[in-house]
C-alpha positions as CSV (number, residue, x, y, z in Angstrom):
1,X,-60.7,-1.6,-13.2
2,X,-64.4,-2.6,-14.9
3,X,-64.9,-6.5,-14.7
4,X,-65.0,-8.0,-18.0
5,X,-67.8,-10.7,-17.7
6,X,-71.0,-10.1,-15.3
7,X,-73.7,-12.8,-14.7
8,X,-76.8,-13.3,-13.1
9,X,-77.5,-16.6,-11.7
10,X,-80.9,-17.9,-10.7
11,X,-79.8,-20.0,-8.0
12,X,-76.8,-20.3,-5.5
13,X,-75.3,-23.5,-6.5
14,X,-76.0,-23.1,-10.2
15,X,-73.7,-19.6,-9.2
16,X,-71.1,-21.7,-7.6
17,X,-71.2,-24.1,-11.6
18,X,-70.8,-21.1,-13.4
19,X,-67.6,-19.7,-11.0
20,X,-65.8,-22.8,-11.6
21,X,-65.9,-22.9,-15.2
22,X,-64.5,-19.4,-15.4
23,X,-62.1,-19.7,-12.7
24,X,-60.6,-22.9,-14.8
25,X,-60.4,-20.8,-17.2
26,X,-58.3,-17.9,-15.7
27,X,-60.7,-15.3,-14.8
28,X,-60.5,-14.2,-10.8
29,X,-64.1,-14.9,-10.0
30,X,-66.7,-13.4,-7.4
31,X,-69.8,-14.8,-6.3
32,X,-72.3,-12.7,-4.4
33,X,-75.5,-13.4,-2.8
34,X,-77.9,-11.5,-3.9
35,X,-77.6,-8.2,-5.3
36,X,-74.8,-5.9,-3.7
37,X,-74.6,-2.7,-2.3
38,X,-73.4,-0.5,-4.5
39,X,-70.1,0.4,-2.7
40,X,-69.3,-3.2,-2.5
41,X,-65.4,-3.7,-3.0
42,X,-64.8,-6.2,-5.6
43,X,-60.9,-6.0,-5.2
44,X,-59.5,-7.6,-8.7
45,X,-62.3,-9.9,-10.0
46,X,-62.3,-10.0,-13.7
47,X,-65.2,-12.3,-13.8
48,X,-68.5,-11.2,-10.9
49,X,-71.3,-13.4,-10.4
50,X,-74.5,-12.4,-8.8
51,X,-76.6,-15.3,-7.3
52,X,-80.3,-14.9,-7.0
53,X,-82.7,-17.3,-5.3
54,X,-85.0,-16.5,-8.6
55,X,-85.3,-20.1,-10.4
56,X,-88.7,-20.7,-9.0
57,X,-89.9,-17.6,-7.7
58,X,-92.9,-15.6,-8.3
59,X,-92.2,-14.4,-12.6
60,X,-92.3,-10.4,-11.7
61,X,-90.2,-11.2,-8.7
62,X,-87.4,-12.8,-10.8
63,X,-87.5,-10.3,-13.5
64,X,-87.2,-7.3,-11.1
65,X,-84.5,-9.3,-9.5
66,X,-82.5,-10.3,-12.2
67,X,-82.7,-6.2,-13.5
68,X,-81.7,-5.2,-10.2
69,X,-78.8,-7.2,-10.9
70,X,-78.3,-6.2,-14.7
71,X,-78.1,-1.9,-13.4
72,X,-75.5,-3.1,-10.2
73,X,-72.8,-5.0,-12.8
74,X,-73.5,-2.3,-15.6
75,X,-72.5,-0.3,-12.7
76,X,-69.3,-1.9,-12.5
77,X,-68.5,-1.5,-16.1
78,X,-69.2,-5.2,-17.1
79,X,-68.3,-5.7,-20.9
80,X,-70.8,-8.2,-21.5
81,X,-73.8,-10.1,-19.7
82,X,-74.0,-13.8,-18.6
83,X,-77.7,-15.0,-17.8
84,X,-76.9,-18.0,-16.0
85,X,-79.8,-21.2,-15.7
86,X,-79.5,-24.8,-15.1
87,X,-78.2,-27.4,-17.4
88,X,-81.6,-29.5,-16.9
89,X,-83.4,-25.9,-18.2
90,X,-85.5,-25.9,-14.7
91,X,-88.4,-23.7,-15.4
92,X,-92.1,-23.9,-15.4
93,X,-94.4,-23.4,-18.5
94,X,-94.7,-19.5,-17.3
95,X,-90.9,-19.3,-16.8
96,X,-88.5,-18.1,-15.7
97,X,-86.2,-18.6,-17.9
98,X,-88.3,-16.9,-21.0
99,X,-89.6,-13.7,-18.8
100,X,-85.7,-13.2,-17.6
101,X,-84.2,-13.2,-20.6
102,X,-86.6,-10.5,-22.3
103,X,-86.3,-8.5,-19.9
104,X,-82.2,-8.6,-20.1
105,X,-82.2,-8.4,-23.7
106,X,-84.6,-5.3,-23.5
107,X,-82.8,-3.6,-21.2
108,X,-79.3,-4.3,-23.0
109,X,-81.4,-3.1,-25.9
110,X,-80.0,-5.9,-27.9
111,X,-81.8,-8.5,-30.6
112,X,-80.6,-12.0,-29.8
113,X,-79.0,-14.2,-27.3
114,X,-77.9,-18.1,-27.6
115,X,-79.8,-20.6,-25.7
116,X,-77.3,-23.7,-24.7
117,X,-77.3,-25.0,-21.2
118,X,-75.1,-28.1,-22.7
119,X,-73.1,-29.2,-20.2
120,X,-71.2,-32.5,-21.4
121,X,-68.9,-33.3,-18.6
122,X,-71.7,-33.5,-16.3
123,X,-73.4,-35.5,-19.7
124,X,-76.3,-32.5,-20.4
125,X,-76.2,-32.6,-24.7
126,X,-78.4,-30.7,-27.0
127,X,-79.0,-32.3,-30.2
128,X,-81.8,-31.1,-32.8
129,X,-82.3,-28.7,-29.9
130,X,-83.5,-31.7,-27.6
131,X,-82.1,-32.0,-24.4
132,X,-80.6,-35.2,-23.1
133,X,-79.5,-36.3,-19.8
134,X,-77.2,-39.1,-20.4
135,X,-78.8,-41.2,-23.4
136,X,-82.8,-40.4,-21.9
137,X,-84.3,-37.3,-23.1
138,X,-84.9,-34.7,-20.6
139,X,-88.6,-35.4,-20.2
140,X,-87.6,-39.6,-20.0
141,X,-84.6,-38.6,-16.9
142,X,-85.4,-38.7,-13.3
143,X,-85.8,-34.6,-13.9
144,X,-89.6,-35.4,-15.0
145,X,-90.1,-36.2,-11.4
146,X,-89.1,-32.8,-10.0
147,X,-90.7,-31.6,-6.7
148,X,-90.5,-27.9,-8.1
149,X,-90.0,-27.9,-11.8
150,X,-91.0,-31.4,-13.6
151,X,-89.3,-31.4,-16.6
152,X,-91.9,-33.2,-19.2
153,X,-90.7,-31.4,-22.2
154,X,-87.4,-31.9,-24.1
155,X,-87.2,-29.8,-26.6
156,X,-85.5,-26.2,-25.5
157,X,-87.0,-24.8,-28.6
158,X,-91.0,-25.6,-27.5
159,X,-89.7,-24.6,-24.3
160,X,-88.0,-21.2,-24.4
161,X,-91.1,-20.6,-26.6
162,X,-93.8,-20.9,-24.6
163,X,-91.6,-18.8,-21.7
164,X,-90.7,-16.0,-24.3
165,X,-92.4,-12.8,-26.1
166,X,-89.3,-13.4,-28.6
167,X,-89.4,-16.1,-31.4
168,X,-87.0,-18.8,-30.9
169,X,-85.2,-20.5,-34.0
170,X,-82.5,-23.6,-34.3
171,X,-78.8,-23.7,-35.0
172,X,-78.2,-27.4,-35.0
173,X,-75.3,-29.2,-34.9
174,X,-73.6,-29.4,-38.7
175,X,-73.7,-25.8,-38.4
176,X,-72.0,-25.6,-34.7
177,X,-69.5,-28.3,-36.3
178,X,-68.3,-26.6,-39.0
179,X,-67.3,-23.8,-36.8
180,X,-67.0,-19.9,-35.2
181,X,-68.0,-18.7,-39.2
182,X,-71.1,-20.7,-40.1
183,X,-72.3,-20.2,-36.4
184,X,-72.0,-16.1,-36.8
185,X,-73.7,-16.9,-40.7
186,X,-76.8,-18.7,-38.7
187,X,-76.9,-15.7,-36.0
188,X,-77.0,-13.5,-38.8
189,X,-80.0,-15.5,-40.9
190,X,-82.1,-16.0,-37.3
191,X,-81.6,-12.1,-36.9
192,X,-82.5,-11.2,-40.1
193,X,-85.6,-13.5,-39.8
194,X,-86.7,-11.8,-36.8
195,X,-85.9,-14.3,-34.3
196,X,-83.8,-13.4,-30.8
197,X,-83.1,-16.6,-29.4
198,X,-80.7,-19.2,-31.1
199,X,-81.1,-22.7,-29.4
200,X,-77.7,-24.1,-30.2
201,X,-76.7,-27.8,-30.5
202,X,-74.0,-28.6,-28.2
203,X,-72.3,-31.9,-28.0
204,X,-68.9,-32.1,-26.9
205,X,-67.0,-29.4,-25.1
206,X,-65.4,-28.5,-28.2
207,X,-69.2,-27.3,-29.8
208,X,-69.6,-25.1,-26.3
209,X,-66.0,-23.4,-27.2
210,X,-66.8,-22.4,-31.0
211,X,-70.4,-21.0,-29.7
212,X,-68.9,-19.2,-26.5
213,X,-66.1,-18.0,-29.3
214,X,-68.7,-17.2,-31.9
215,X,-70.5,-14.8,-28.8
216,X,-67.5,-12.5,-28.3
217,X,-69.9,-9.4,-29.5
218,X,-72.8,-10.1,-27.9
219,X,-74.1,-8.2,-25.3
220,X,-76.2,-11.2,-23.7
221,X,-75.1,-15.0,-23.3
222,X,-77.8,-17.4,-22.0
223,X,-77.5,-21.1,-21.0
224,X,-75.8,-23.3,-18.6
225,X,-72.1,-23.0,-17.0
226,X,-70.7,-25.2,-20.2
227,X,-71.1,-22.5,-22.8
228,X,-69.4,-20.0,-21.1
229,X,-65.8,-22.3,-21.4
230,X,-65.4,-20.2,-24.5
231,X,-65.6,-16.2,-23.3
232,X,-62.6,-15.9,-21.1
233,X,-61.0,-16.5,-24.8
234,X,-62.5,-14.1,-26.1
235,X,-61.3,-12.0,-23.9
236,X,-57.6,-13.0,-23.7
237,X,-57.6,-12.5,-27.5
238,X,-58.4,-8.9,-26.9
239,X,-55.3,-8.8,-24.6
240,X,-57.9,-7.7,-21.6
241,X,-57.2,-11.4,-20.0
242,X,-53.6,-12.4,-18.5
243,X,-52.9,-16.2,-17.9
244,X,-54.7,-18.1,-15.5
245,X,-53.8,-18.5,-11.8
246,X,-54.5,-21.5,-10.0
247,X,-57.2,-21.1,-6.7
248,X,-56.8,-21.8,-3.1
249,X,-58.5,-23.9,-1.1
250,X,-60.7,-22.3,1.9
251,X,-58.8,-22.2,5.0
252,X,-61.9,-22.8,7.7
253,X,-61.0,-25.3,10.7
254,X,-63.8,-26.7,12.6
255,X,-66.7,-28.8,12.8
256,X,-67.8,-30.6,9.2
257,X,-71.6,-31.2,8.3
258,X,-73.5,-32.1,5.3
259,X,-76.8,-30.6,5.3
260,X,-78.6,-31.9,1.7
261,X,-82.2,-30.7,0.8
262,X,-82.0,-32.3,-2.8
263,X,-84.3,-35.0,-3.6
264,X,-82.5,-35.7,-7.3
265,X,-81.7,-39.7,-7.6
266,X,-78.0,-38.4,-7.6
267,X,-78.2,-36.9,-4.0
268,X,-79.8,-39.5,-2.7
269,X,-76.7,-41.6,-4.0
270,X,-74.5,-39.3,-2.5
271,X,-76.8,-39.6,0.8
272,X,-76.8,-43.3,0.6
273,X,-73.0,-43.7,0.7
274,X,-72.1,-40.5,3.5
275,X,-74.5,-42.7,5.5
276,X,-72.1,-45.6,5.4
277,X,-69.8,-43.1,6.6
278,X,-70.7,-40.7,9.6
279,X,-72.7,-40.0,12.2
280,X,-76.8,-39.2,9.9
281,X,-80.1,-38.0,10.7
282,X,-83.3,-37.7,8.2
283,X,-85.3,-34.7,8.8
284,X,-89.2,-35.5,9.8
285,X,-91.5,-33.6,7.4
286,X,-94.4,-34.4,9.8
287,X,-92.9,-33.1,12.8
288,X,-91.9,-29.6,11.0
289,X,-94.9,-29.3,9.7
290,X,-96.8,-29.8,13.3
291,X,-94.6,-27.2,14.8
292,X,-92.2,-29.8,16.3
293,X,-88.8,-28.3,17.6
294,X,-86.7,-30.6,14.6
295,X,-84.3,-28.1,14.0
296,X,-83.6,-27.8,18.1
297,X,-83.1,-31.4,18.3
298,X,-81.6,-32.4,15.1
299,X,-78.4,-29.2,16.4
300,X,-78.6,-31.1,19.5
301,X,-77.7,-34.4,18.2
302,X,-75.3,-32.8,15.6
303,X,-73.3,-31.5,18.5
304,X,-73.5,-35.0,20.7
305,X,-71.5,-36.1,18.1
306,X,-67.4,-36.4,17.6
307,X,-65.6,-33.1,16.5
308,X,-63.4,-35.5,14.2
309,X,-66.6,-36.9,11.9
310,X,-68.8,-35.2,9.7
311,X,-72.5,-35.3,10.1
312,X,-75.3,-36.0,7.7
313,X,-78.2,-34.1,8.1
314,X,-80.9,-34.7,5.2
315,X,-84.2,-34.2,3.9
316,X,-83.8,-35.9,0.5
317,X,-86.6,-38.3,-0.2
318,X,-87.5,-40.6,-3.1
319,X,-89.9,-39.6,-5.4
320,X,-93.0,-41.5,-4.0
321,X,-92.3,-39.9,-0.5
322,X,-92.1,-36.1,-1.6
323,X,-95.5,-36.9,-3.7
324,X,-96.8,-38.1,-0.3
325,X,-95.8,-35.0,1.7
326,X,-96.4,-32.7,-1.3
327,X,-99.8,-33.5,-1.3
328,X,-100.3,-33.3,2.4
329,X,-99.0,-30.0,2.8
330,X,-98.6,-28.3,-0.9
331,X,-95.7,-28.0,-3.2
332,X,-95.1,-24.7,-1.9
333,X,-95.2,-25.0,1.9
334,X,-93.4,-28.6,1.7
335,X,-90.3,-27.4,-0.1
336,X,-90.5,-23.8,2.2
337,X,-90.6,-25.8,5.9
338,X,-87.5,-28.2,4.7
339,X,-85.5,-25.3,3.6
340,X,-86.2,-23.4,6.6
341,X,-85.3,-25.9,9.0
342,X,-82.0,-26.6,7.3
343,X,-81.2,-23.2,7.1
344,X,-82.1,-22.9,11.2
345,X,-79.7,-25.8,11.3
346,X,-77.1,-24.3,9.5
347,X,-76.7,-21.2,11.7
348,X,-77.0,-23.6,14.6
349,X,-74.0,-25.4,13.5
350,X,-71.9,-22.4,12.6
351,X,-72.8,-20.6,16.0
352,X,-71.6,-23.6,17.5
353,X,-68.2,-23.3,15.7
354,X,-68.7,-25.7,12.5
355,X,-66.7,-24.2,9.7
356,X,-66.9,-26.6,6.7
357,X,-70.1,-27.2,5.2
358,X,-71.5,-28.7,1.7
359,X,-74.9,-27.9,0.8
360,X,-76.6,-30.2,-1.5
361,X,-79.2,-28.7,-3.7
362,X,-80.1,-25.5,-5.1
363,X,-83.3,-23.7,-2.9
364,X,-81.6,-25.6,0.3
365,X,-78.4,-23.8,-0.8
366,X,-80.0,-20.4,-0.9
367,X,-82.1,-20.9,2.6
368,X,-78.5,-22.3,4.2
369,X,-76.9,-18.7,2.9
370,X,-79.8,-16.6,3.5
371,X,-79.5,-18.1,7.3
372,X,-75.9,-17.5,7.4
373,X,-76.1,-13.8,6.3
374,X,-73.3,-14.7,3.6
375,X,-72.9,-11.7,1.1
376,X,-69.6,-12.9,-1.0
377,X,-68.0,-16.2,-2.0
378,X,-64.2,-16.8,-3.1
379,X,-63.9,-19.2,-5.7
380,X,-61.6,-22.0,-4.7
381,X,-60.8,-24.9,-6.7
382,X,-63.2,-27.7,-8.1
383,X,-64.6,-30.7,-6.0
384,X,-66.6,-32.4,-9.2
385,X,-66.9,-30.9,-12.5
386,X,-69.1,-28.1,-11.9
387,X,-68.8,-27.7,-7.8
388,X,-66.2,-25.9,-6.0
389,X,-64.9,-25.1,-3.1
390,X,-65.8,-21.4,-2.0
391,X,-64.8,-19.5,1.1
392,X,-67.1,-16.9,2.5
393,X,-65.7,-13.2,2.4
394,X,-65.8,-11.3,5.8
395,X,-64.6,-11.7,9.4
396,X,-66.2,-15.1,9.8
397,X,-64.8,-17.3,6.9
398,X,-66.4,-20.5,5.9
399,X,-65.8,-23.2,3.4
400,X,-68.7,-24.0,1.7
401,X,-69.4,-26.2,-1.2
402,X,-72.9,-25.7,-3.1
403,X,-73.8,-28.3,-4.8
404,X,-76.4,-28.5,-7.4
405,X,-78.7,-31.6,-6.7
406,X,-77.8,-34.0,-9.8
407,X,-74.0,-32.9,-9.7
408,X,-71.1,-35.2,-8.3
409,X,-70.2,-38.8,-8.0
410,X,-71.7,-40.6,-5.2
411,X,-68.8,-40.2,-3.1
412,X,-68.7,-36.7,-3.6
413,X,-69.1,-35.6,0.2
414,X,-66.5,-38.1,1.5
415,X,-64.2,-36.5,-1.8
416,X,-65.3,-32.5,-0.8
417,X,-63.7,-32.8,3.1
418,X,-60.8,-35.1,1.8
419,X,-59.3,-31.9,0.0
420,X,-59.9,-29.5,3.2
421,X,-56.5,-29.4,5.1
């Protein structure tokens, strides 16, 4: 059977976000890693995700990527399209988010496309089109301090703008209040305007179901994981959606490791508190950089230590030591050696017979897969809003859990294993 909803994620965790919502929702979701072959079986999924490692990658590299993505799911007979970003809008002044989404909406040949990466559990509003992370504005959060996409900017409209070829217009909140109506009557004035991307005001979760509800006929939805709580509605009330089933957990035994790239303040929580915990080691920057064998080592110690315990292995750094190493070795080639080594690490571990691993931070998450060779991902049930538990498809199954940097409580690694049988 075609799948109903297809999306194209720009990173592997922000994938993993979006799987959960749906599969809360009722829709049998897929995640896979990069673009598929074409005879890839899909089995039943109603919902198929397509991660890319995009986010901050070169602008025609993303755009070819993302279309590469679009033809494979229109392949599959996808009803409508899902471009997937983070709830933070991580992007640069030249995109990606802008570039992506004309391209999409070209190809589609369609006109418009919301803009809402609202995601109010995990406390991500838009009012006025402003972005807020908590009660600070986007550009006042910790986010300003990105190592890969400082966020200095708040407003979505100022930013989608300076991204996009398309004009971008407003539909604030009184209007997403009032409901599924006045939001279609807005669409309709933006359109008729000449403008193709709505930034809608999202709120509550309530806001994100009447714009998700108020998107059932377009071909192209654009935001964060929280808007798309209202499409597997839309579907249901078509009768193409049956109830929802509930997800199993990954059944992996073996070794447990934590390996978290993220330098967000919330990882470094989460960091903070697994180090009270187990067995932790901080990765050198120096000593990658100089050619040092740190992955080699770092395995070896990881496999000194007790089967029963989880290990901590961790690059996260506050903001005034990535400045410090950014500036000795360049944005570029600092993030790039820390991702490499943990992904070295990674296939260490897993060679060595660890089977449950959590992944904190989106480009770490992609270099841990990429190592691994993962192609598919089983959805499994939530960890922390917007995390879940996946299990890899194939003969070697994994549990793994992708977390975004800035998602989850601080004991949210301690939490992730407790649910593993």
């Amino acid at each position: 059977m075609p799948i109903l909803l297809g999306a194209i994620a720009d990173d592997f965790t922000g994938a993993t976000d979006l799987a959960t919502m749906l599969v809360t929702r009722g829709m049998r979701t897929l995640q896979t890693i990069g673009v598929p072959a074409a005879d890839m079986d899909i089995g039943d999924a109603e919902a198929v995700i397509v991660a890319l490692k995009s986010r901050t990658a070169p602008v025609r590299e993303a755009v070819g990527q993302s279309l590469a993505a679009l033809a494979w799911l229109r392949g599959q007979g996808a009803r409508q399209y899902f471009f997937k970003y983070c709830s933070t809008f991580d992007s640069t002044a030249d995109g990606n988010i802008g570039p992506v989404a004309d391209a999409l909406l070209e190809a589609l040949e369609s006109d418009f496309a919301f803009v809402c990466p609202a995601f109010p559990t995990n406390k991500r509003t838009i009012y006025q089109g402003h972005l807020f992370v908590g009660s600070q504005l986007l550009s006042d959060s910790p986010m300003k301090d990105h190592p890969l996409t400082p966020m200095r900017d708040a407003s979505l409209v100022r930013l989608m703008a300076t991204q996009a070829k398309r004009r971008v217009g407003l539909i604030p909140w009184p209007v997403v209040a009032s409901g599924v109506d006045a939001v279609a009557q807005a669409v309709q004035a933006l359109r008729a305007d000449g403008v193709a991307y709505g930034v809608a005001d999202a709120i509550t979760d309530a806001d994100l179901e009447v714009i998700g509800a108020a998107a059932a006929t377009h071909a192209l939805v654009t935001g964060g994981s929280g808007v798309a709580l209202g499409l597997p509605g839309n579907f249901r009330r078509q009768g193409l959606l049956g109830e929802a089933t509930k997800p199993a957990l990954p059944d992996a035994a073996g070794r447990a490791a934590v390996l978290a790239g993220s330098c967000s303040e919330m990882t470094r929580k989460q960091v903070a508190h697994a180090s009270r915990l187990w067995p932790h080691r901080k990765l050198d920057a120096d000593r990658i950089a100089a050619g040092g064998p740190v992955a080699r080592e770092t395995l070896d110690w990881a496999l000194a230590q007790p089967d029963g315990s989880p290990v901590l292995i961790y690059g996260s750094a506050n903001p005034a030591e990535v400045a410090a190493i950014q500036a000795r070795y360049g944005r570029e080639r600092a993030g790039a050696m820390m991702e490499g080594a943990l992904g070295a690490i990674a296939a260490g571990l897993v060679e060595a017979g660890a089977r449950r691993l959590i992944v904190a931070g989106g480009e770490t998450a992609g270099a841990v897969v990429s190592a691994l060779g993962v192609t598919a991902l089983r959805i499994g049930p939530e960890i922390d809003p917007g995390v879940p538990w996946t299990e890899t498809l194939g003969p070697q199954r994994l549990a793994l859990a992708l977390k975004s940097g800035n998602f989850g409580g601080e004991d949210f690694f301690a939490k992730a294993f407790g649910m593993l049988p």
